[in-house]
C-alpha positions as a Markdown table, in Angstrom:
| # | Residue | x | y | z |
|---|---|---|---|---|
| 1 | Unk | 153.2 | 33.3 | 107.7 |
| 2 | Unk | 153.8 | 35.9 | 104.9 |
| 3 | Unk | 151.0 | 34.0 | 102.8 |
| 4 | Unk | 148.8 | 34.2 | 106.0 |
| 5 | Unk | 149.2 | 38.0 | 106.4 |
| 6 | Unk | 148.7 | 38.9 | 102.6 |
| 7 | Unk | 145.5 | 37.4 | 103.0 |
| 8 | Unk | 144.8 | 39.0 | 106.2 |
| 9 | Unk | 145.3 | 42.1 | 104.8 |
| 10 | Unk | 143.6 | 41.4 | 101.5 |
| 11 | Unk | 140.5 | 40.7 | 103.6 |
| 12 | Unk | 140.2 | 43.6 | 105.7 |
| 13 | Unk | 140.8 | 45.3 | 102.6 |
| 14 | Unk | 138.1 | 44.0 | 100.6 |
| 15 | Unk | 136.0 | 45.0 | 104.2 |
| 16 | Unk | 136.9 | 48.4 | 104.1 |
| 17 | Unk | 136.2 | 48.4 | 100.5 |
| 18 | Unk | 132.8 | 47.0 | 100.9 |
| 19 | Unk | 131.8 | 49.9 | 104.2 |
| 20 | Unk | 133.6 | 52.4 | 102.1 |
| 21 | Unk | 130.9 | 51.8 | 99.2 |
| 22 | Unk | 128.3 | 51.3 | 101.4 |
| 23 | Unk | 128.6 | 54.6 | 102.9 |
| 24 | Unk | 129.6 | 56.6 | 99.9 |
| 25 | Unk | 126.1 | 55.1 | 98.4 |
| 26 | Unk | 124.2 | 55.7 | 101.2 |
| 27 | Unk | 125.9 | 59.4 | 100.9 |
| 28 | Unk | 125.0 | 59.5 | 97.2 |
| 29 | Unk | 121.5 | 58.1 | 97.6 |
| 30 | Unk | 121.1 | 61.4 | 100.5 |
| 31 | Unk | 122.7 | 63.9 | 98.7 |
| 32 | Unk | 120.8 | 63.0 | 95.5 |
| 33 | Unk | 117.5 | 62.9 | 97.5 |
| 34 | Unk | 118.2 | 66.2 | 99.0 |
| 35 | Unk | 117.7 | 68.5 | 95.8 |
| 36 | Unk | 115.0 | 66.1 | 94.8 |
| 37 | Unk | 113.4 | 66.9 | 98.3 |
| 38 | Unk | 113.7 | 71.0 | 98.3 |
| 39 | Unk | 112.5 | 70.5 | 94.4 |
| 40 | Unk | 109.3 | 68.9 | 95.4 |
| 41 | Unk | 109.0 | 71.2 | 98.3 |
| 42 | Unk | 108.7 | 73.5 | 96.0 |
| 43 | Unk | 106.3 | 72.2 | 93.3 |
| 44 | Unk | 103.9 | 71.3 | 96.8 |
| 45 | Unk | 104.3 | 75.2 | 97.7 |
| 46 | Unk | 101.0 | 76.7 | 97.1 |
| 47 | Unk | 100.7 | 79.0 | 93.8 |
| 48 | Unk | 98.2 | 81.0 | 94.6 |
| 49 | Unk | 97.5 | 83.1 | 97.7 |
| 50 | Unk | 94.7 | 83.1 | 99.9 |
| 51 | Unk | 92.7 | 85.5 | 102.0 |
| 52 | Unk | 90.6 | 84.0 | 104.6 |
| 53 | Unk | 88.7 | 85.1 | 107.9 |
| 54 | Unk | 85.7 | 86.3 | 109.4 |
| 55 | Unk | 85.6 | 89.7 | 111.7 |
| 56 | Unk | 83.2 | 92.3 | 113.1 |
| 57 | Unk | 85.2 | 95.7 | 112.5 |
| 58 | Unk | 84.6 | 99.4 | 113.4 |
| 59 | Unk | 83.4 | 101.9 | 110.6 |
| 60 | Unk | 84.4 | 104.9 | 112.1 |
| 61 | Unk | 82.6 | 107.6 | 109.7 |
| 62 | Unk | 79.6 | 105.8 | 111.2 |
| 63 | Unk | 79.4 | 106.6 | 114.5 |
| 64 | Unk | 75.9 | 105.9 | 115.4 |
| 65 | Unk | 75.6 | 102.3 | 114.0 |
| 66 | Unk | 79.5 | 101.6 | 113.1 |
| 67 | Unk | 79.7 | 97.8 | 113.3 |
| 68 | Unk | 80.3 | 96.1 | 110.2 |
| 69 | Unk | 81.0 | 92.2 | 109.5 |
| 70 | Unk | 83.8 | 90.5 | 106.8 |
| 71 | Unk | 83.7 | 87.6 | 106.0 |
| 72 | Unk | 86.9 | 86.8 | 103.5 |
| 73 | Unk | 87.4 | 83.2 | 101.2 |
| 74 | Unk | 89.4 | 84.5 | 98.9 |
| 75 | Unk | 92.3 | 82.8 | 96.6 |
| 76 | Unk | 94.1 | 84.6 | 93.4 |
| 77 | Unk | 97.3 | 86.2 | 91.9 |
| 78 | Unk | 97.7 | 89.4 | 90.1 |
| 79 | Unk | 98.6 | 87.3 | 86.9 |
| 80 | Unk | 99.5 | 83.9 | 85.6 |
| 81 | Unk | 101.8 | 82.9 | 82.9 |
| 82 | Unk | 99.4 | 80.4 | 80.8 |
| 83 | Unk | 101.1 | 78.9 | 77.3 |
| 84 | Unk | 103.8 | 81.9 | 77.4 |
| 85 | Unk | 101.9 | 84.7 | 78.0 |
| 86 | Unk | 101.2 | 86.8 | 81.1 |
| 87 | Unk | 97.2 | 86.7 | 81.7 |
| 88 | Unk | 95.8 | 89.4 | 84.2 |
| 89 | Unk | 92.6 | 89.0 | 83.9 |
| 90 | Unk | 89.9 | 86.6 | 86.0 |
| 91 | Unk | 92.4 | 85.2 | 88.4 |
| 92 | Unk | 90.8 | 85.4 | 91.3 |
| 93 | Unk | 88.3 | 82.9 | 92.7 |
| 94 | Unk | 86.1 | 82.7 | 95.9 |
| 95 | Unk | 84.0 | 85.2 | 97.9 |
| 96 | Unk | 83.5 | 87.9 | 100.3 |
| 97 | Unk | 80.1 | 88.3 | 102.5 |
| 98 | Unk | 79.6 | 91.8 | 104.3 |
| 99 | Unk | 76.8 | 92.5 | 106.9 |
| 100 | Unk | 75.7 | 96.5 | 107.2 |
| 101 | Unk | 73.0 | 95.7 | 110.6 |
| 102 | Unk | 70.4 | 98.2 | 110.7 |
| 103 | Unk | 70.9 | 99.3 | 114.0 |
| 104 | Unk | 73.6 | 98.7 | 117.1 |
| 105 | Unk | 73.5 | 95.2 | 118.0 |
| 106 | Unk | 70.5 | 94.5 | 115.6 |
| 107 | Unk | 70.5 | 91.1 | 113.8 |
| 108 | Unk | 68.3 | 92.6 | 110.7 |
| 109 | Unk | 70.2 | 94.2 | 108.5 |
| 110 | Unk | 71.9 | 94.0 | 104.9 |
| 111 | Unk | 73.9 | 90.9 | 103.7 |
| 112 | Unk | 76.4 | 90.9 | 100.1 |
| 113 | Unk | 78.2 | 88.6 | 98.6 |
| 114 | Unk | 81.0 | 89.4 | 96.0 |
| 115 | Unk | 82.4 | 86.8 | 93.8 |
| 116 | Unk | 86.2 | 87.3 | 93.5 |
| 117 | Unk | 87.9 | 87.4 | 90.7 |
| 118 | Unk | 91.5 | 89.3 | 91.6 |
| 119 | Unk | 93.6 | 89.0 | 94.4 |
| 120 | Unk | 97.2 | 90.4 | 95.3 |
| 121 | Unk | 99.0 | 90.1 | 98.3 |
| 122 | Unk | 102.1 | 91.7 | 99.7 |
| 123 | Unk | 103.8 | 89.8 | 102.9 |
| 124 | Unk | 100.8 | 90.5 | 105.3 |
| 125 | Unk | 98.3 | 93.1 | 103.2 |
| 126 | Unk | 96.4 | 91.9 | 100.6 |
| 127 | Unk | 93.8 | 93.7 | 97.9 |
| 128 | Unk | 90.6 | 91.7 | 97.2 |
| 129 | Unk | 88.7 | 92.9 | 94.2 |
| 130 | Unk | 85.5 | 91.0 | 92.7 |
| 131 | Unk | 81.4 | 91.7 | 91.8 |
| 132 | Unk | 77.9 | 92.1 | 93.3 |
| 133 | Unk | 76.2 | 88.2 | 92.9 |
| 134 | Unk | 73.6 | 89.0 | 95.3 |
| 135 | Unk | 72.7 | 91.9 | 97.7 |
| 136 | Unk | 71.2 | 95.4 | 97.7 |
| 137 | Unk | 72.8 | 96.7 | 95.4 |
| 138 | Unk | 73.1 | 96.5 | 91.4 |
| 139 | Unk | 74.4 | 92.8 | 90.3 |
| 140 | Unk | 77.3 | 93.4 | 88.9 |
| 141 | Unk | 79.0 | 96.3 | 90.7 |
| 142 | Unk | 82.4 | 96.3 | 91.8 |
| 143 | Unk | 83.9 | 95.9 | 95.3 |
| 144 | Unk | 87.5 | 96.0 | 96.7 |
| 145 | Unk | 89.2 | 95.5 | 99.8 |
| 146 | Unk | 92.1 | 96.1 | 101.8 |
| 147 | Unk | 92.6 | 93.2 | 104.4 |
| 148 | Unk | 96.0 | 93.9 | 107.0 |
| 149 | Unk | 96.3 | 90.8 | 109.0 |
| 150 | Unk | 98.9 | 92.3 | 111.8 |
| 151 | Unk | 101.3 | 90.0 | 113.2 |
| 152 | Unk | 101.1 | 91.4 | 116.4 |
| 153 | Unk | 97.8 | 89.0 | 116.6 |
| 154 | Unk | 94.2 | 89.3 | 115.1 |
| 155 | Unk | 93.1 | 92.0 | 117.9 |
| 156 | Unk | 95.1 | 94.5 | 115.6 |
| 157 | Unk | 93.9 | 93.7 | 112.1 |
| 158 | Unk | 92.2 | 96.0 | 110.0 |
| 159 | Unk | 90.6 | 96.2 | 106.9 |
| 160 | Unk | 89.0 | 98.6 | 104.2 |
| 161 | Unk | 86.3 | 98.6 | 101.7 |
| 162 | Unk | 85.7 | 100.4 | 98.5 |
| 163 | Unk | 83.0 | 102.6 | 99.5 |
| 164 | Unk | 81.5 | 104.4 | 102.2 |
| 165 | Unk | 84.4 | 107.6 | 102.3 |
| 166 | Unk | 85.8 | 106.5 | 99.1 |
| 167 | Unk | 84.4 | 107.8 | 95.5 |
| 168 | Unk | 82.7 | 104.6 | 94.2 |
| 169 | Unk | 82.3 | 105.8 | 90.7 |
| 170 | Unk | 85.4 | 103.8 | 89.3 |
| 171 | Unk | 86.4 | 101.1 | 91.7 |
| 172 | Unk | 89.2 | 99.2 | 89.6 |
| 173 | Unk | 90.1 | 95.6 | 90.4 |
| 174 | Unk | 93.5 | 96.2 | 91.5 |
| 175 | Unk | 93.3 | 98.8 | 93.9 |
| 176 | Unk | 91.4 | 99.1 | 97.2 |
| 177 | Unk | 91.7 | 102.5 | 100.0 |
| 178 | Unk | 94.0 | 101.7 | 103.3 |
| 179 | Unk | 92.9 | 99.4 | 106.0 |
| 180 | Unk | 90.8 | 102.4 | 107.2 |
| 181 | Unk | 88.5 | 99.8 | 109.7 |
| 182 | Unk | 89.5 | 98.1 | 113.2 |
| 183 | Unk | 89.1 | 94.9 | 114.3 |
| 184 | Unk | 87.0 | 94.7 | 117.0 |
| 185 | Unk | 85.7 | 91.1 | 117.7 |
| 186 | Unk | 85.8 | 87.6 | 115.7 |
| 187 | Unk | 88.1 | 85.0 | 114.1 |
| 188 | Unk | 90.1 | 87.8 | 112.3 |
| 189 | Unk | 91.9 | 88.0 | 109.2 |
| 190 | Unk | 94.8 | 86.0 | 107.6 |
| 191 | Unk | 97.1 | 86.5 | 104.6 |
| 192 | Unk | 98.5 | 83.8 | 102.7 |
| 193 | Unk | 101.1 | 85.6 | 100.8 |
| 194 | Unk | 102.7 | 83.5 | 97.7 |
| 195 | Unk | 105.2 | 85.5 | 95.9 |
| 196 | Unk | 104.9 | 86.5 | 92.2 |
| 197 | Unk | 105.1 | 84.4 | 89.3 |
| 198 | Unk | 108.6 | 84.7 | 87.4 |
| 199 | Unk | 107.4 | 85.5 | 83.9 |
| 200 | Unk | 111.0 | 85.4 | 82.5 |
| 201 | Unk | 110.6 | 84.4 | 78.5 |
| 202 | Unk | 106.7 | 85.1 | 78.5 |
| 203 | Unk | 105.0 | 87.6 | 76.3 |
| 204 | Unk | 103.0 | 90.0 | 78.0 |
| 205 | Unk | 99.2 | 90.4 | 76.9 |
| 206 | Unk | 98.0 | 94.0 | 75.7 |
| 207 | Unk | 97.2 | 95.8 | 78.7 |
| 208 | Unk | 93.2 | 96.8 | 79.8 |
| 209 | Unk | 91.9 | 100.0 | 78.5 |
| 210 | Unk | 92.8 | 103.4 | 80.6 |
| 211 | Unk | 89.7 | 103.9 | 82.5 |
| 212 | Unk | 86.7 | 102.1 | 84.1 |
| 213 | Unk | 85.1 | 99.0 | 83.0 |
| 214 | Unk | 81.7 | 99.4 | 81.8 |
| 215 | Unk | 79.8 | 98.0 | 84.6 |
| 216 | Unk | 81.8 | 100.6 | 86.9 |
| 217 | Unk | 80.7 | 103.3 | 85.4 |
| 218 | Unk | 78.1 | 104.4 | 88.1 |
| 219 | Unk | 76.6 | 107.9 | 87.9 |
């Protein structure tokens, strides 16, 4: 009987054992996929932000013929950190189509396209900088924009533009005038904010000249 109940108990022992290390690798294997998990969450998270949308908005030093279209593709960051070194420059990439119509509710008019190369974003406001590729005016010249996608909903974005009631005669790439238009019909505007790159050890390139780039300088 004693021989019966030692092995009794030695089995049930060995049992537990074998649940015990069942679980506790189960446990493990979770646990262990866990940080793996938030660590490729975080190598999937987007790197740069984007600016997207298509609105009519409301030009209101215009009154007579104060409809204006945006149309924003835009994706960027303020800088990278490439081999060790913070680069500012050319980090932007898509486009931004404006239509001035030549009259209210007229479907002549004037079309632009600027090809982006900076953008910078800040929770839901975003600056959009870039150059003339085709329009009327000088290949070339410099645009920027100020895009506020409200969370409110679309019906209270607003946006700005780098001309107009602002002195065009150095328009820099990283800095547009306030949100200055309403939204008045469309799609609207969204911001795709991505926060800063950490640039912790990296060398930081020498800075761009005080002053306006060449092709900015406009009389």
């Amino acid at each position: 009987m004693v021989v019966q109940s030692v092995r009794k108990f030695m089995v049930g022992a060995a049992a537990l054992a074998a649940v015990g290390s069942t679980l506790l690798g189960a446990g493990g294997s979770a646990l262990a996929a866990a940080p793996q998990g938030a660590v490729d969450a975080v190598a999937a998270a987007p790197k740069e932000a984007h600016v997207s949308g298509d609105a009519w908005v409301r030009f209101g030093a215009d009154p007579d013929n104060p409809m204006r279209r945006f149309i924003f593709d835009a994706y960027g960051a303020p800088y990278r950190v490439v081999d060790g070194k913070v680069v500012f420059t050319r980090l932007g990439h898509g486009t931004v189509r404006y239509f001035h119509p030549k009259s209210p509710g007229s479907k002549d008019g004037w079309w632009g396209t600027v090809k982006v190369d900076y953008v910078m974003t800040g929770g839901p406001v975003a600056v959009v900088s870039g150059t003339i590729v085709d329009g009327p005016e000088p290949v070339g010249t410099r645009k920027s924009f100020s895009v506020y996608s409200d969370p409110r909903g679309h019906r209270y974005d607003r946006m700005g533009f780098s001309w107009g009631v602002v002195d065009a005669r150095c328009t820099q790439n990283d800095a547009a005038p306030a949100p200055f238009n309403s939204y008045v019909s469309g799609r609207g505007y969204t911001v795709r904010h991505v926060e800063l790159p950490d640039p912790r050890g990296a060398a930081v390139e020498p800075p761009p000249m005080p002053g306006c780039p060449p092709e900015n300088n406009t009389p």
